[in-house]
N, C-alpha and C positions, 0 to 999 in steps of 0.2 A: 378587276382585271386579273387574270392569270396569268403571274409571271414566269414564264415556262424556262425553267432551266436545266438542258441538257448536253450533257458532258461532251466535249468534242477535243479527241487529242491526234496531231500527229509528227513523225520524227520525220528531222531533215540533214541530209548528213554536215557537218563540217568539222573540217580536220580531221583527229584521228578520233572522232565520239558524235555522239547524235544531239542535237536541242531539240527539245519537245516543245513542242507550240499547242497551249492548250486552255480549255475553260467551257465554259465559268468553274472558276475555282472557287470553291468554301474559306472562311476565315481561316478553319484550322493549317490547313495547306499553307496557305499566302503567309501564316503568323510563322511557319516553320522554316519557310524559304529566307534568303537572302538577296538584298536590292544589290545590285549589281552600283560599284562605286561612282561610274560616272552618271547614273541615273537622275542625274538634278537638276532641269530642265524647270521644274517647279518650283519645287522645293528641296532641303537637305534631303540627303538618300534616305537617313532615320527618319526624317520627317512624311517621307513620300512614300516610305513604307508602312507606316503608321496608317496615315490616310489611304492608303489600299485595303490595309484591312477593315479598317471602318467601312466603308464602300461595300466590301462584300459581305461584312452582316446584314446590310439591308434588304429590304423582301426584293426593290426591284435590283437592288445593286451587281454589278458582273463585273469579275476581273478575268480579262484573256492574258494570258502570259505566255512569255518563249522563255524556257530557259536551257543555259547551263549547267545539268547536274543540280545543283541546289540554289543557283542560283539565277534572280530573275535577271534576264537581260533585257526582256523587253515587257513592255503589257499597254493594255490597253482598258480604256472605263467606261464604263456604263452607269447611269445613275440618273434618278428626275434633275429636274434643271432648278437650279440653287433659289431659294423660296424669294434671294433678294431683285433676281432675274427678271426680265419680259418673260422671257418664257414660261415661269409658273402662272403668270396672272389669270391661264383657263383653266387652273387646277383638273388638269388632263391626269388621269390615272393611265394613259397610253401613249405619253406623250415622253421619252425618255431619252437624254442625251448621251451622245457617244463625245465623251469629254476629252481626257487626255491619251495622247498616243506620244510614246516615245521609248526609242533603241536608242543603248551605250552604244557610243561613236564607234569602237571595233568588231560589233554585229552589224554595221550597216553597209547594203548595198546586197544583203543576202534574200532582200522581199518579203524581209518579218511583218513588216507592217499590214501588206498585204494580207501575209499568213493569218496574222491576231485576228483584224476583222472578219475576213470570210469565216473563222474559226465560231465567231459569235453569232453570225447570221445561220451557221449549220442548222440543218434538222429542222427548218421553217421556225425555230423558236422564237422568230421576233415578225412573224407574220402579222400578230397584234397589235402590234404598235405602231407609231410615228417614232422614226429615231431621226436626229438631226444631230448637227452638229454646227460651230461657227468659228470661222478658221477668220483669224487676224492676224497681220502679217508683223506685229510685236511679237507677237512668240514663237515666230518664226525661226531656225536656225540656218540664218542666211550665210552668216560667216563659216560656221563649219561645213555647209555645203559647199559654199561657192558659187550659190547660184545668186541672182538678182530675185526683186522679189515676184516680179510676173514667171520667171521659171518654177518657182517655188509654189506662186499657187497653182501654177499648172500639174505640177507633180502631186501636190494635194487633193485637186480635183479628179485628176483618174486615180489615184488611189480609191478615193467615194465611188466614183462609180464600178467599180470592181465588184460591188455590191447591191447594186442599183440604185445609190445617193445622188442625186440631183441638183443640178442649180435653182432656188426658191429665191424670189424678190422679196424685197422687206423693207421696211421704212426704219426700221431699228439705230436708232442713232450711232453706237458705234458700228456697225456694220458699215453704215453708209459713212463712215468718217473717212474710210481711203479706197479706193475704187477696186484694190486687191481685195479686199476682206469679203465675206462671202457667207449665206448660208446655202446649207446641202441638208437635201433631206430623201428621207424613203418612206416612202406608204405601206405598211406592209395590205397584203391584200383581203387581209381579215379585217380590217380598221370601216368601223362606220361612217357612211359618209356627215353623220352628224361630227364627228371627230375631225372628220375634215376640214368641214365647216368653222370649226370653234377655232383651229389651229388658224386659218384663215381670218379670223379675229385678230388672234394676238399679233400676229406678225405684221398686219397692219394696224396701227390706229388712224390714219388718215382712211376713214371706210371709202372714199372716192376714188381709192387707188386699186381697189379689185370688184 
């Protein structure tokens, strides 16, 4: 598969200076930026910067980032689905998840998140693949929203579709462990319908169910 990556940047004002919302960024970039401190939603900010640049040495790995000047406030990942996963078990070369997404607490409510995504779907470059993602309401950040968690998946779910991300059934056990949890997915429209197919596989193992 060709993992087609093309540069897509643009500025949005706030304050008295502009963030740029931009990617797929290269190693060297992401090694010279700065994680913004409150970025630990994961992992420590050193840690989570670490594992960003790993991500984007990879052939299929993307990192979208907003930042500050030099510093990232926000991003977003791209990457195949972790080998211990459901998800790899169709060893899909086109099958690539849209993992973590997260803005420090005083960039939000500005539609970064929005921004990152549509920024990676630019230029049709993911027209090849299946991108999915699986939003569970443990890593959700209820408290600092303020919302309950049906608002929150609701917020998360037009986020995905901003980009044409879908509601997908699945038999996936944590999925189906709280009736919030959820996968989303996109087709791009270059994807085979054999890829379809196979994806259709994994996400069910009860074959009765589709």
């Amino acid at each position: 598969m060709e993992h087609r990556k093309r540069m897509h940047a643009e500025r949005l004002p706030y304050k008295d200076r502009e963030l740029i919302i931009e990617g797929p960024i290269p190693a060297e970039v992401v090694s010279r930026l700065t994680l913004h401190h409150d970025l630990d939603a994961f992992r420590r900010p050193a840690e989570q910067h670490k594992a960003l640049i790993e991500i984007s040495e990879l052939e299929e790995g993307r990192i979208i980032a907003a930042r500050d000047g030099e510093i990232i406030v926000g991003y977003v990942t791209f990457h195949y689905p972790d080998e211990l996963e459901r998800w790899s078990e169709g060893g899909m070369e086109d099958l690539i998840e849209l993992g973590a997404v997260e803005v420090a607490d005083e960039y939000r409510s500005l539609g970064l998140s929005k921004r990152m995504i549509q920024t990676a779907f630019a230029a049709e470059q993911l027209e090849n693949a299946i991108v999915y993602t699986t939003e569970y309401y443990w890593h959700w950040d209820l408290e600092g929203t303020g919302l309950n968690v049906w608002e929150y998946r609701t917020m998360m779910e037009n986020l995905m579709k901003t980009v044409g991300m879908v509601w997908f059934a699945t038999d996936d056990e944590e999925i189906c462990a709280h009736p919030a949890n959820c996968l989303m997915v996109r087709i791009g429209k270059e994807v085979p319908l054999s890829s379809v197919e196979q994806f259709d596989r994994v996400r069910f193992r009860q074959r009765f169910m589709y």
